[in-house]
C-alpha positions as MATLAB code, in Angstrom:
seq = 'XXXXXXXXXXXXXXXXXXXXXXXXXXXXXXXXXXXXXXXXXXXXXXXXXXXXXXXXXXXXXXXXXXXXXXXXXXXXXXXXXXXXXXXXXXXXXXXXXXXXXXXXXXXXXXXXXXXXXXXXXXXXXXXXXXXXXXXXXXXXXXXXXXXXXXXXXX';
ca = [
      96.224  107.745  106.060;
      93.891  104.629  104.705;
      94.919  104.428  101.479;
      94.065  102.035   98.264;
      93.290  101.903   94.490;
      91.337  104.797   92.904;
      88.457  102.746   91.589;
      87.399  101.530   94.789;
      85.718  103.110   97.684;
      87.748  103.686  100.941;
      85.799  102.193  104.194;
      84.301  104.919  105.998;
      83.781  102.731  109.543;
      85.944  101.106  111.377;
      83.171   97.720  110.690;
      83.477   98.361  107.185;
      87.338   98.754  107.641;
      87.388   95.010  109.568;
      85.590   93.604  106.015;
      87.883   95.534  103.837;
      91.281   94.662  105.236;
      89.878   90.775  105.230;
      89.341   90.895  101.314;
      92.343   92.740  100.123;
      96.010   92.881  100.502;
      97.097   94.347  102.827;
     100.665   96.147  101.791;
     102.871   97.124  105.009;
     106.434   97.890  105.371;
     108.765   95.456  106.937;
     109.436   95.092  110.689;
     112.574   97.397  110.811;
     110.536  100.182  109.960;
     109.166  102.285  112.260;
     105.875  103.074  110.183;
     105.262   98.681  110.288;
     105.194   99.260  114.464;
     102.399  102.526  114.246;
     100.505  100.128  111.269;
     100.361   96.992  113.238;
      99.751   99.382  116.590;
      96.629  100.883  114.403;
      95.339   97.858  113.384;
      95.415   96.349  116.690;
      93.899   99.305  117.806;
      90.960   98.959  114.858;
      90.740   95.387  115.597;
      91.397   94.658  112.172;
      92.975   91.391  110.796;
      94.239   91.482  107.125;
      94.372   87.719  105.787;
      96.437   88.359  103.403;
      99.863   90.600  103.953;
     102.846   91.880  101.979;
     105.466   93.733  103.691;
     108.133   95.515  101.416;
     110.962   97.620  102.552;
     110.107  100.978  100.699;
     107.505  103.545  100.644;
     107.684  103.763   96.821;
     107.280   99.849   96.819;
     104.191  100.077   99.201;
     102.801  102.688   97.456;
     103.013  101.192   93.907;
     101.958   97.684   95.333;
      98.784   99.497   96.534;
      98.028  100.892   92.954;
      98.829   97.664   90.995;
      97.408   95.109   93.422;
      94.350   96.729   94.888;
      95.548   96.426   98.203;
      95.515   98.648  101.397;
      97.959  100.376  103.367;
      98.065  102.794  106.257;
     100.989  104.911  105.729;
     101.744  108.668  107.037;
     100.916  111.200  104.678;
     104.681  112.256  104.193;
     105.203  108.188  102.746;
     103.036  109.167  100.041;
     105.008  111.723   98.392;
     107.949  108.405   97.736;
     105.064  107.288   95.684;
     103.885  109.983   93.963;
     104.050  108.684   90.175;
     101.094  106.128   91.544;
      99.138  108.651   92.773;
      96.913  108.956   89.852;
      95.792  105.777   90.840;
      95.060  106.028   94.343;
      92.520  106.710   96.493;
      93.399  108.822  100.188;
      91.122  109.099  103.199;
      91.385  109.442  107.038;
      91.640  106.295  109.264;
      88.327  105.867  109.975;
      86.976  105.876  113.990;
      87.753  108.627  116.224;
      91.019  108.652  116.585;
      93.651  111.407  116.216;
      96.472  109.663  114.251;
      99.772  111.274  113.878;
     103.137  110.921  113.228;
     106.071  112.436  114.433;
     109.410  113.539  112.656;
     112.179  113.828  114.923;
     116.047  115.795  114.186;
     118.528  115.036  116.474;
     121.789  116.045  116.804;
     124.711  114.973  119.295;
     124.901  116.535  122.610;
     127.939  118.505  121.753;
     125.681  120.429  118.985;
     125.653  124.050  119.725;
     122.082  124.866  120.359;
     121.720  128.207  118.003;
     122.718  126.160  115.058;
     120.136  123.718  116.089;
     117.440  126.056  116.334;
     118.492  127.436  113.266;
     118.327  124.029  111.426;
     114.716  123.228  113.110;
     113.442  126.241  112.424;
     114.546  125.647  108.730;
     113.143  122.084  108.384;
     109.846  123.262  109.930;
     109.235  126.354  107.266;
     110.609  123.728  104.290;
     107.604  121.266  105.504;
     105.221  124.066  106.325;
     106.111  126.450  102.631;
     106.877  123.733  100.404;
     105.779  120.063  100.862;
     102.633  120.018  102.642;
     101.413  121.906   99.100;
     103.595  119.577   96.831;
     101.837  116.457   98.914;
      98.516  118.401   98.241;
      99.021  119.191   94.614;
      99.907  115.321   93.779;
      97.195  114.017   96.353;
      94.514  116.440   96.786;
      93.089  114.576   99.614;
      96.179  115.457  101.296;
      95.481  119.006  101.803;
      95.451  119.678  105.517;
      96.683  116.884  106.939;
     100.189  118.171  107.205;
     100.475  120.191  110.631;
     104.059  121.163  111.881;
     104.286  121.779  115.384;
     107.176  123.385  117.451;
     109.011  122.658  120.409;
     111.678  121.005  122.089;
];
């Protein structure tokens, strides 16, 4: 998700988004995180080239950076629940471009896991994602509705 401070407007091309991320902040996480490789990935990707970067180690601390700075981010969906008391001041949209963005969640178990239990775990991650905090992300972030899509499989 593009996200950045309420009172300004999001980019909604991937020109404007090159002009945007050269005049603000841009708040990412540091390079052990996973989410920094699929930001500087997308970015690459978008041909964008912030001037100006903080990296933090926390999505709470990216998120609240974003609100009191008026920088940028892109950050999964999920991040933005870690930084839900910001929320009021922050503004969500879609990546702009056509491009199908996701992120994955992976849980993974040893190989000497016995496989019902497993299913039984996965199937109870999936319906606590799919029941409970795609609406909680929605309720804080309305923006957020829909863009939480579980998917099964091995």
């Amino acid at each position: 998700m593009l996200v950045g401070p309420r009172g300004h407007a999001l980019p909604e091309s991937v020109a404007d988004l090159r002009i945007y991320g050269a005049t603000r902040p841009f708040i990412g996480n540091t390079p052990e995180s996973s989410d920094h490789d699929e930001a500087e990935r997308l970015l690459r990707i978008l041909d964008v080239a912030p001037e100006r970067r903080i990296a933090v180690s926390s999505s709470y601390a990216l998120v609240g950076l974003v609100a009191e700075l008026g920088g940028w981010s892109l950050v999964p969906a999920t991040n933005l629940w870690c930084g839900q008391a910001f929320a009021a001041r922050l503004k969500v949209a879609r990546v702009p471009g056509d491009m199908q963005v996701t992120r994955t969640m992976w849980a993974v178990a040893d190989a000497g896991s016995r496989f019902p239990e497993l299913e039984l775990t996965a199937a109870a991650a999936q319906a606590v994602v799919r029941e409970h905090l795609a609406g909680a992300l929605a309720s804080v972030l309305p923006e957020l509705a829909g863009e939480i899509e579980v998917l099964s499989g091995a």
